[in-house]
N, C-alpha and C positions, 0 to 999 in steps of 0.2 A: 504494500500500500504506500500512494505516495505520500508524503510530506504534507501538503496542502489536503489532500483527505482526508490523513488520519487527523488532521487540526479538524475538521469539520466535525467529522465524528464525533469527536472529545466537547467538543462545542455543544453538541445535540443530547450528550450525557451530563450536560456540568448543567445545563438547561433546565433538565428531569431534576436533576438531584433534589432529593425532598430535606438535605440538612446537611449540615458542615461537614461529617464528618464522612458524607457519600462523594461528596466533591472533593475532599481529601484522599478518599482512597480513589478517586478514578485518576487525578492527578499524578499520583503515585505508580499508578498502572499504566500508564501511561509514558513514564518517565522510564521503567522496568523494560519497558519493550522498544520503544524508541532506539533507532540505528544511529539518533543524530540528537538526542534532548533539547541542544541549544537550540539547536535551527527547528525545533516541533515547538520550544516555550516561544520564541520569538513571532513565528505564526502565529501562536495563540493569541498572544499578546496585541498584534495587528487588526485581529479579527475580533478580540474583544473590545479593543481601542475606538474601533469602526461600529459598535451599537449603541442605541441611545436608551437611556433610560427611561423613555416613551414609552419604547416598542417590550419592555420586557413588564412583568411583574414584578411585585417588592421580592420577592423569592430567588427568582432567574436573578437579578442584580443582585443579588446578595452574594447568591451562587458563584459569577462571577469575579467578584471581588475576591472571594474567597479563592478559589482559582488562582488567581493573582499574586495573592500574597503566597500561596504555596509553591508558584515557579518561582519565584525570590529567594524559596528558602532553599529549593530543589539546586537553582542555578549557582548561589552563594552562600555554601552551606556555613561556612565559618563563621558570616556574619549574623547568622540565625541563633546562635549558639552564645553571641554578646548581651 
């Protein structure tokens, strides 16, 4: 799967997630399988960067925020750990 798919995908599951700690673990799984993590967080990052908080629910935006904060931690682990 490509790059840009598998970001969609992950997009369509962080979506669903019904709480923090489902978007944690998809995040996670994610990371686990990933041929390239950097360049799958950075798509992600684009594509969530790219929706408005119109178009989602308080939930879906949560979701992703959370999302967010876990490529941070995924991408810079050291600094997770201050």
């Amino acid at each position: 799967m490509r790059t840009s798919e598998q970001a969609l995908s992950i997009i369509e599951q962080v979506k669903q997630a019904i709480n923090d700690t489902a978007v944690e673990a998809i995040v996670f799984a994610a990371a686990e399988i990933a041929s390239n993590k950097k360049a799958l967080f950075e798509q992600l990052e684009a594509l969530i960067g790219n929706i408005s908080p119109l178009e989602c629910t308080s939930q879906e935006w949560r979701n992703f925020r959370i999302a967010r904060i876990n490529f941070s931690k995924l991408l810079m682990p050291e600094a997770a750990t201050c």
